[in-house]
N, C-alpha and C positions, 0 to 999 in steps of 0.2 A: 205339793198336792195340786191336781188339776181341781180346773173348776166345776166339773162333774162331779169328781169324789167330792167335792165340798157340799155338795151340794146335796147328795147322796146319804151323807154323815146325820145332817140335818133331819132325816126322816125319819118316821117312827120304823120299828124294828121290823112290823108287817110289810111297810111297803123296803125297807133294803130286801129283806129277802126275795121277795120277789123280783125286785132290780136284779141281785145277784145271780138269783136262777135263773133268768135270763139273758144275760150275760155270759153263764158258762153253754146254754144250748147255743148262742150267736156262735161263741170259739168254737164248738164243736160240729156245726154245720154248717157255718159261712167263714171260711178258709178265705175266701179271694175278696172279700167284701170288706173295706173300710169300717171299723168299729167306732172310730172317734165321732164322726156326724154321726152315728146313730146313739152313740151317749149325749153326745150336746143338745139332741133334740127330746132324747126322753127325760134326761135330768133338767130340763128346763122345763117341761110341761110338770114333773113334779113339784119343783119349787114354788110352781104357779099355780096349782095345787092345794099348797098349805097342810094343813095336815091331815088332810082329807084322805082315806084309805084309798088304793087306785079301784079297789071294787065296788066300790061306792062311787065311782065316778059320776058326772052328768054331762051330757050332751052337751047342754048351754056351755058348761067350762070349756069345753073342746074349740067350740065353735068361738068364744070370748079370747081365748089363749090363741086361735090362728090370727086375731086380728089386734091383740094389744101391743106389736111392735109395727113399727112403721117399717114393714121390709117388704123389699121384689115381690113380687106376686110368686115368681119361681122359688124363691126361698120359702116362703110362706108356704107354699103346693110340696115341696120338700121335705118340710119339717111336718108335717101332716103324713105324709107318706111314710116316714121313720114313725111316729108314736102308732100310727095305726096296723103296722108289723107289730110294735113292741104288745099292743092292748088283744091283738090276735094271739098272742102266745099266753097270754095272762087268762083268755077268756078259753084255751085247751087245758091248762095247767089246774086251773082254779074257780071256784063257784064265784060267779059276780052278781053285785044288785045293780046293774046298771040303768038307767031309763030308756036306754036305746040297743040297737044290734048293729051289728057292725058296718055291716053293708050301708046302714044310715049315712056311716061316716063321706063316703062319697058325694056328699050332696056340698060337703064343704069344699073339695077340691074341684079345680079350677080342667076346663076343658084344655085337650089339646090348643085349638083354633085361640084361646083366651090366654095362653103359655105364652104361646108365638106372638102375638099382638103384643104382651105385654114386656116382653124380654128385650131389653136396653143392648146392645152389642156392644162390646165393650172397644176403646179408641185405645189400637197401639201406641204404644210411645215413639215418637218420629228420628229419626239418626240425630236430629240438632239436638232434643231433649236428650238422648239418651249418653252423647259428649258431654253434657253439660253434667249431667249424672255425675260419669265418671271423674271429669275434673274437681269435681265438690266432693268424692269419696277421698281420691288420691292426695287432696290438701286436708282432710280431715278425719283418715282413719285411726289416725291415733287417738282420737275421743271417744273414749270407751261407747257413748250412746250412738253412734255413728258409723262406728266398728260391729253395732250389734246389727243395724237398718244395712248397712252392706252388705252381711254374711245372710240374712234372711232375705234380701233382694236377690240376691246368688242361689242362695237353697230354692228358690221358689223358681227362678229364672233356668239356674242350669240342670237340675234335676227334678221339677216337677212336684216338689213337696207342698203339702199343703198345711195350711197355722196347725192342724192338730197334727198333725207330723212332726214339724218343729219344736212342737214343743213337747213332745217324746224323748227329744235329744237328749240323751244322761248315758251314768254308767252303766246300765242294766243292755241299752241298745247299742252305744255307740260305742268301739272300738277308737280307744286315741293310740293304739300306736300302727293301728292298720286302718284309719280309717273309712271303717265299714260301718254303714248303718241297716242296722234288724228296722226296716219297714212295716214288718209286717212277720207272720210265723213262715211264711214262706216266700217273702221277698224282701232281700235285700239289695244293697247297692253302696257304694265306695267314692269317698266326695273326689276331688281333683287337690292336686299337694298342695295349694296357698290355703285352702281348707282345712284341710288336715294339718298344716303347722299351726295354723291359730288357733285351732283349739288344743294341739300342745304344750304350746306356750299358755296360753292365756283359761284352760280349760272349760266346765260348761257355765257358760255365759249369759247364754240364751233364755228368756221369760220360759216357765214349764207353765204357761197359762198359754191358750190357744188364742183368748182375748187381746192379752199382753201383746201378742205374738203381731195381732192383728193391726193392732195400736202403733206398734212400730215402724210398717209399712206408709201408714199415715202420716211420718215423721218427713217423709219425700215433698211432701205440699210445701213446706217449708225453701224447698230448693226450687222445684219445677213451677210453683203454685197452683197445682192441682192437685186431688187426692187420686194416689196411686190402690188399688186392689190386684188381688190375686187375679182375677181376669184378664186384668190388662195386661201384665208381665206375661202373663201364657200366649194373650190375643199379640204383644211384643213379638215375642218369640217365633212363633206362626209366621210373624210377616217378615222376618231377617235371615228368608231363605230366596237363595237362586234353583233357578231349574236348569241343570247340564244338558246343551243340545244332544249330547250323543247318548245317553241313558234316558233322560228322563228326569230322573231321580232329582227331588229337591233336595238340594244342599245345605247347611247352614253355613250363611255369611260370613264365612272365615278364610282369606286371604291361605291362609295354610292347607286348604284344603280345595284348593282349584291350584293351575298351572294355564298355560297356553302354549299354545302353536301356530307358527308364522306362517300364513294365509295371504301374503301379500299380492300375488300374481292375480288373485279370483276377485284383490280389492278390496279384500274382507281384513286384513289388520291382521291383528293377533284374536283367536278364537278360544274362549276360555272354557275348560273344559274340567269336570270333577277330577282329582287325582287319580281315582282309579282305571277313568277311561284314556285320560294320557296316556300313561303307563301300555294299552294295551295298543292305542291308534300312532304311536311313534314304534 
C-alpha cells in the first residue's frame, strides 16, 4: 500500500469519497499528467487536516500546511499548486462552507521573480564522483540494500523515473519477462537486460513507498559524503553529453556511440564524430 492510500484509508468516509471522485475525473481527463504528485500533495494536506471535513476547510489550515515543512520554496509553490486543482474540483462538484474563494488562495503562492531567486540549481555529479560510485556498486552489489540504491540510481539515471514511479514497480505494471513498464495509461517503456535480469532473478524488490524510495537515494552520502537527490542524477545526466561537430546534436558520453576520422594533414588528429554522421562523411 503506498503512502497515499494509507493515508486516504484513515479518513472519514465523506472526504474518501470525494478523494475518489476525484481521482477518477483526474484519469479521465488528464491522460498525459503524472497522478502520483498530485496524490502525494492532496493526501498530505488531508492528513494534515485531521478529521476535519474538506468542506469545512479554512484558509488559515491552508496557509499553516504550506509552511509546516521546511521545504524549497518551489516545492512548497507545487504542492499549493496540486491542492488548489484538487479544492477547484471539490468546489464544482460540491456545496462548501469555506471561509475563503479560491482565487484567495493565490496570495499564498510565490511569484515568478521569488521561484527563480529562490531555486538552488542542482550540482552534477563530477566523472571522479561518479568512478567512485561505480566501484563501490560493482564490490557491493550483492548486498541486497545496495543492490536496491543501484537499481533506483539507474531507474532514475537512465530512464527518467521519478520515487512515485518506482515505486509503482509490481506486477500490475511491470512485465518480468519482457521487461516493459506501463508508466502511465498511455506510456510505456522497456528497462535495458542487466535490469530486467535482476528483477528475474531476484523479483520486486523495490520499496512501493515513494518515501522509502526516496530514502534510498540517500544511502549514496554514505559513499560520496554528500546527499544525492533526483535533481542531481537528471542535472548528472544533462552534463555527460558531447556535442558532434558535424550534426549538432548532443550525444550521450558513451564511447560506443562516437567513432573518428583521421584528420592528420589539416593537424587536427583524429576528429570525433556521432556514429551516425560517420557512417555518412566516410
Amino acid at each position: 500500500m503506498s503512502k497515499s492510500e494509507d493515508r486516504v484509508k484513515k479518513q472519514s468516509p465523506e472526504n474518501q469519497s470525494i478523494y475518489y471522485a476525484w481521482i477518477e475525473e483526474f484519469n479521465r481527463t488528464h491522460e498525459k499528467v503524472s497522478l502520483p504528485g498530485y496524490e502525494s500533495a492532496v493526501t498530505e494536506f488531508l492528513e494534515y487536516n485531521g478529521k476535519t471535513s474538506i468542506l469545512d476547510v479554512k484558509s488559515e489550515t491552508i496557509e499553516q500546511f504550506r509552511d509546516y515543512r521546511d521545504l524549497r520554496p518551489n516545492r512548497k509553490h507545487g504542492k499549493l499548486i496540486y491542492l488548489s486543482n484538487f479544492l477547484y474540483f471539490v468546489s464544482r462538484k460540491y456545496i462548501t462552507r469555506w471561509n475563503f474563494e479560491l482565487d484567495d488562495l493565490k496570495v499564498f503562492l510565490l511569484r515568478n521573480d521569488e521561484l527563480k531567486a529562490n531555486t538552488r540549481n542542482a550540482k552534477p555529479l563530477s566523472a571522479k564522483q561518479l568512478i567512485k560510485l561505480y566501484n563501490f556498486f560493482n564490490e557491493n552489489i550483492s548486498d541486497r540494500k545496495w543492490l536496491e540504491v543501484y537499481i533506483i540510481f539507474r531507474l532514475v539515471y537512465n530512464f527518467g523515473l521519478s520515487k512515485f514511479d518506482i515505486a509503482r514497480i509490481n506486477s500490475n505494471t511491470y512485465n518480468l519477462q519482457t521487461g516493459e513498464f506501463q508508466k502511465s495509461r498511455t506510456s510505456s517503456q522497456v528497462f535495458d537486460e542487466e535490469i530486467i535480469y535482476i528483477f528475474q532473478k531476484s523479483g520486486f524488490f523495490l520499496p512501493h513507498n515513494s518515501t522509502d524510495v526516496y530514502n534510498r537515494l540517500k544511502e549514496i552520502e554514505e559513499i560520496l559524503g554528500e546527499n544525492i537527490t533526483q535533481e542531481i542524477i537528471k542535472a548528472t545526466k544533462k552534463q555527460l553529453v558531447v556535442r558532434c561537430p558535424q550534426c549538432g546534436r548532443l550525444v550521450e558520453n558513451d564511447i560506443d556511440k562516437f567513432g573518428y576520422v583521421q584528420v592528420d594533414l589539416l593537424n587536427l588528429g583524429s576528429l570525433i564524430l556521432c556514429k551516425g554522421c560517420l557512417e555518412n562523411v566516410l
